[in-house]
N, C-alpha and C positions, 0 to 999 in steps of 0.2 A: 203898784200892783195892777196888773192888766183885768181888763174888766171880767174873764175868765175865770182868771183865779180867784175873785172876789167874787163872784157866783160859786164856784166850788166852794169856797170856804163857807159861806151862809149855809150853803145844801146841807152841808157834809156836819155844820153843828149845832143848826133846825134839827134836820132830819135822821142826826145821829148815824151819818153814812163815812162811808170814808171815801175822799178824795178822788184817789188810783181808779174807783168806780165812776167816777162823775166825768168822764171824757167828754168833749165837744157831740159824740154822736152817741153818746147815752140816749136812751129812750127815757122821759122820767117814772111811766107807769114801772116798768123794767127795775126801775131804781128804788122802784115801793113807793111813788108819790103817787096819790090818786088825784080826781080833779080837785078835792079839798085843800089838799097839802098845794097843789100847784096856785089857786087861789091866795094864799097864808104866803106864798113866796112871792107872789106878785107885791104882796105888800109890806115885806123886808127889802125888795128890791126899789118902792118908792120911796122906803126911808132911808135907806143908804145911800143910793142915788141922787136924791133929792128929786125925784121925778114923781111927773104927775102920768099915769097908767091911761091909755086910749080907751074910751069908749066903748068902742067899737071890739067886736071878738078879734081877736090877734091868736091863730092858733101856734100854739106849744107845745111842741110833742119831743124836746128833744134839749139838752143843756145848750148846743148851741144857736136854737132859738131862741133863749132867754137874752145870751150875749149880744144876739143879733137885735134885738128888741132894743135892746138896754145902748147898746150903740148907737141908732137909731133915733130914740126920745132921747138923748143927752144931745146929739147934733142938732136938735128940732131945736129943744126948748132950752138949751143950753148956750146955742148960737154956735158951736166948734164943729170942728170936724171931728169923725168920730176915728 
């Protein structure tokens, strides 16, 4: 499963949304996450991931920054390419 569809899929059964709405240029406010919800996904995405979350602000404004995140810290700390 592409790391896309495994962010859709968290979202969509967190967030009780469906799918077909969760496109790569979804906005997540747009999608009804506010910064709580985007929070609470951060850290369904460290546990499924296995990753550990920066620091540092990383802004999110959008499904395909979560993918983009997530590809990113799995390269980093994972050693792969992503």
């Amino acid at each position: 499963m592409t790391t896309l569809a495994t962010v859709q899929n968290l979202l969509a059964e967190k967030f009780d949304l469906q799918v077909a709405n969760l496109q790569p240029e979804s906005e997540l406010d747009k999608a009804g996450l506010d910064s709580l919800a985007v929070i609470e996904c951060m850290f369904m995405i460290e546990d499924e991931f296995k990753l550990k979350m920066p620091d540092e602000r990383v802004p999110i404004l959008t499904v395909q920054d979560i993918v983009t995140l997530i590809d990113r810290l799995v390269a980093e700390q994972h050693g792969m390419s992503a």
